[in-house]
N, C-alpha and C positions, 0 to 999 in steps of 0.2 A: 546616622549620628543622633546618639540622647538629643531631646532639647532640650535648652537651659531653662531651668527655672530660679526663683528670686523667691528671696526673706528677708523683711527689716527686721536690723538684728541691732538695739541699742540705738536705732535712729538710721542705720547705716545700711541700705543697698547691698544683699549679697547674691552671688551669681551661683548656682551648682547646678550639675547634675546628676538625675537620681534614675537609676535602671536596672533590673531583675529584681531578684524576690531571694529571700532567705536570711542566711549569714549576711553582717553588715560587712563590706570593705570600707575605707575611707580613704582614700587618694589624693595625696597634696602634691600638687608640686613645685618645682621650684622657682629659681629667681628669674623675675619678667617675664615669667611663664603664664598661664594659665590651665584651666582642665582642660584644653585642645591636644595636649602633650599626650592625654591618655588614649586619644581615640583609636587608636592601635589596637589597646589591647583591654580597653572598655565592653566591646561587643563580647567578646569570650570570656570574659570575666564573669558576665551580665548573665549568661545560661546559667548558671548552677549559684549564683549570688546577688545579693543587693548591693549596688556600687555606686557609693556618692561621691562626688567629683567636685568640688568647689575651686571657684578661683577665689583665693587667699585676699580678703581687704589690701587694696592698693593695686590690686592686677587684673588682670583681663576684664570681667565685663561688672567686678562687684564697684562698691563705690572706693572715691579714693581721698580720704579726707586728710586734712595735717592730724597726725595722730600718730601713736606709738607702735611702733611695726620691730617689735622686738619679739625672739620665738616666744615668749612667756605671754604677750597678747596675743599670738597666731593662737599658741595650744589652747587657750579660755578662749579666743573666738571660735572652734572649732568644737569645742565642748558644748557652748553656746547652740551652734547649730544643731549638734547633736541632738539634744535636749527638744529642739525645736522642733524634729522630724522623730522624733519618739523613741530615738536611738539609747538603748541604754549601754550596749557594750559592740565594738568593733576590731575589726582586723584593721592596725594602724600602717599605710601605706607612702613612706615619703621617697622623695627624691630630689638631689641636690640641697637646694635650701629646705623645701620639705621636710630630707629626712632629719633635719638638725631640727625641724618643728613635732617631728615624729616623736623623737626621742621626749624632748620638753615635755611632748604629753604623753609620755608612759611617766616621767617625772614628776608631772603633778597631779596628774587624771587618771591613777593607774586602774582603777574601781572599771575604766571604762575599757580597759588596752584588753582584747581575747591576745592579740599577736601582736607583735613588730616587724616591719619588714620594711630594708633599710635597701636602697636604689642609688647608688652611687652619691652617696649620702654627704654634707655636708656636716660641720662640728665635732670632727675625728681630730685633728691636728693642725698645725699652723698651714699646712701646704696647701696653696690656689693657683692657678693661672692667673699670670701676671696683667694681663686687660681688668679683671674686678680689683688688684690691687690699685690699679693706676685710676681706676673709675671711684674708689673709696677716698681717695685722696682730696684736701681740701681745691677749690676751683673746679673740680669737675664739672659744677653744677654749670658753670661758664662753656664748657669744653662741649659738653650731649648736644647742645642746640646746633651743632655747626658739623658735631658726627654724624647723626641723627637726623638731618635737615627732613622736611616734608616730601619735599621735592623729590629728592631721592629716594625717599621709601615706594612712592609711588612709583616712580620708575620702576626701580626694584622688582614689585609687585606687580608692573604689565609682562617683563620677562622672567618671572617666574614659571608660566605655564610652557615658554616655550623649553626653557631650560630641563622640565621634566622630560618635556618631548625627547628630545638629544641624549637623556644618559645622565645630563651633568646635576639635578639634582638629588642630593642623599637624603637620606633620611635626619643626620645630625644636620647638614648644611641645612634643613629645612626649619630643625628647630633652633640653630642660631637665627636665620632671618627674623624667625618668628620675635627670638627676643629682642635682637635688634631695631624690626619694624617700630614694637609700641613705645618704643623710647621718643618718639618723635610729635608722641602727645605730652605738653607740659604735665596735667595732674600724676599721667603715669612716671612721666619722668621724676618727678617731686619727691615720689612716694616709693618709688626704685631707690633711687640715693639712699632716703631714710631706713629703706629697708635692708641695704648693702652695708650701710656703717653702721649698722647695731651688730654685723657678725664680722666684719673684714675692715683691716688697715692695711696701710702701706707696707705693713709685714708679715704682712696674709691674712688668714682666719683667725679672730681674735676669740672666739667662742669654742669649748669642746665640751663634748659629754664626757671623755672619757672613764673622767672619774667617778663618773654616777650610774654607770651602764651596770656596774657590778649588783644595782639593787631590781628588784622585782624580777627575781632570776626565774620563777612561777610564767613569766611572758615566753611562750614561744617566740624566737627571733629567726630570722632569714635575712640574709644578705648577699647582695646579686651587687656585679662590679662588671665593666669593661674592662678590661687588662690594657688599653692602648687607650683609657680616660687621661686624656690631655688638659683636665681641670682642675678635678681631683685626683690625685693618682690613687692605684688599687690596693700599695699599701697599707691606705688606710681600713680595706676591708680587710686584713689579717688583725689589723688591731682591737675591731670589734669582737673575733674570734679569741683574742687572748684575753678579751677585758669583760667577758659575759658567754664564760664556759656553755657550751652545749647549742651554742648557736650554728644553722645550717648557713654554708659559702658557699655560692656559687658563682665561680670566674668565669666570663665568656669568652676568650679568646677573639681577638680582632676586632672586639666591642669599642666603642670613646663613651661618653658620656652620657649616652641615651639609651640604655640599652634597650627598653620596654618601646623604644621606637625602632633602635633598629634590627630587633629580634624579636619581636613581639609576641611568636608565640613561641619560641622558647620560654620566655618571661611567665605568659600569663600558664605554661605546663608547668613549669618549678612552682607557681606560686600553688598553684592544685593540687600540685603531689604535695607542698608542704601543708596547706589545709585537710590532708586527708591524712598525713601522718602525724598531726597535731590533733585530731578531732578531740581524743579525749583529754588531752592536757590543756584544751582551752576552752572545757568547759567549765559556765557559770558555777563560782564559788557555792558548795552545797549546806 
C-alpha cells in the first residue's frame, strides 16, 4: 500500500497519495470515502503512471473544517494540489461523488483535464438510493449519532476479519462499512452532511452536469458502470453517452457501485486500453 503523504493547503491538512512515475492520474473518490477505495487498482495503475490519490477536505485522513464542501470547492481544492506537486495537466479520475467533482473540474480547470473518466459517477440525474436521500434530510444530523454509534463500529471492526474468513465479506459490503464506520467520528460526521446536502435532497440528486458535458468535447472521456449499481443506476451512464458524443462505455455486468473494487483489473485494463487509444488526442495543446 502507497503511503499517505500530507500538504497545507490554505491553512488546511490534506491527505494523498502519490505513486509511479509519468502520465499524471488523479483519483477522487467519493462520498465518506476516502483514497483507501483505490487500493485495488492503485498498484496497477502505478506501473506505467503517476497516481495521486487524495482524500477530499472533510474525509479520510485530510482535515475537516466547517467550510464549503460544494463540488465547485472540491475542483479548486484539487487544482490547488495540483499546482502544489507540480502537476500541470492530468487524466481526471472520479467516482460517485468524485465523478460529479470530476466533471466541475473539466468545467472550470479545463487547461488541466488530458481525460475524463467517469466511475459510477454522481451529478447525471435526480436518481439516488434512498438511504442518502433520507440522511440529506433536515434532523439527520440527530439520527448518525445513534446509527453510527462507536460502540458498534468497533464491534463491527473486531468481526470483520472473521467475516473475510467465511466468505461473507465482499468487496462492495467492504466499502459500505468503510463508509459507514467514519460516520461515527463527529468532525467526519459534520462534514459528511455538509458535503451530502450541497448535491442531494429528499428528491435525490439536486446537482447535474448534464448540461455542460456538451463543452470541451477535445477531453477524452470514459465511462465504466455496474449494471446492478443499486445507488446510482446505469442509466445514467447511457446519458453521458448521448450528452458528450464520442465518449468510451463500459457496462460490467454483475457489477453494484464499486466497480474499480470489485473488478479491479478489469477497471485498471479498460482504463490502459483507453490511455493508449487516446495517447494522441490528449496530447498537450501545441
Amino acid at each position: 500500500m502507497t503511503d499517505v503523504k500530507y500538504v497545507e493547503l490554505h491553512g488546511e491538512r490534506v491527505a494523498y497519495r502519490d505513486s509511479g512515475s509519468g502520465e499524471v492520474i488523479l483519483l477522487i473518490h467519493g462520498m465518506a470515502g476516502s483514497s483507501d477505495t483505490w487500493n485495488a487498482v492503485l498498484p496497477r495503475l502505478s506501473e506505467n503512471y503517476r497516481v495521486i490519490a487524495p482524500d477530499l477536505l472533510g474525509h479520510g485522513r485530510s482535515a475537516k473544517p466547517r467550510t464549503d464542501y460544494s463540488l465547485g470547492a472540491f475542483a479548486a481544492g484539487l487544482r490547488d494540489l495540483l499546482d502544489e506537486l507540480g502537476v500541470s495537466r492530468a487524466t481526471v479520475v472520479g467516482q460517485s461523488l468524485g465523478g460529479g467533482v470530476a466533471m466541475q473540474f473539466l468545467y472550470q480547470h479545463p487547461e488541466y483535464c488530458r481525460r475524463l473518466i467517469l466511475i459510477s459517477s454522481g451529478g447525471l440525474g435526480p436518481d439516488v438510493g434512498w438511504v442518502l436521500r433520507l440522511l440529506a434530510a433536515p434532523g439527520a444530523e440527530f439520527l448518525l449519532p445513534v446509527i453510527a454509534p462507536k460502540a458498534v463500529v468497533a464491534l463491527g471492526n473486531r468481526m470483520r476479519p472473521w467475516l473475510s474468513a467465511v466468505g461473507l465479506g465482499s468487496p462492495q459490503a467492504e466499502q459500505t462499512w468503510q463508509s459507514y464506520s467514519s460516520l461515527s467520528d463527529p468532525p467526519t460526521r459534520a462534514a459528511f452532511l455538509r458535503t451530502l446536502r450541497s448535491v442531494v435532497d429528499y428528491r435525490g440528486q439536486a446537482v447535474s452536469a448534464l448540461s455542460r458535458l456538451g463543452v470541451h468535447l477535445d477531453v477524452p472521456s470514459l465511462v465504466i458502470w455496474g449494471d446492478r449499481d443499486p445507488i446510482i443506476p446505469v442509466a445514467h451512464a447511457y446519458s453521458v453517452q448521448a450528452a458528450r458524443p464520442g465518449s468510451v462505455l463500459k457496462v460490467l455486468p454483475g457489477l453494484g457501485h464499486y466497480p474499480h473494487v470489485e473488478a479491479a483489473d478489469e477497471v485498471a485494463d479498460t482504463m490502459h486500453e483507453f490511455f493508449l487509444a487516446t495517447r494522441q488526442s490528449a496530447l498537450p495543446n501545441r
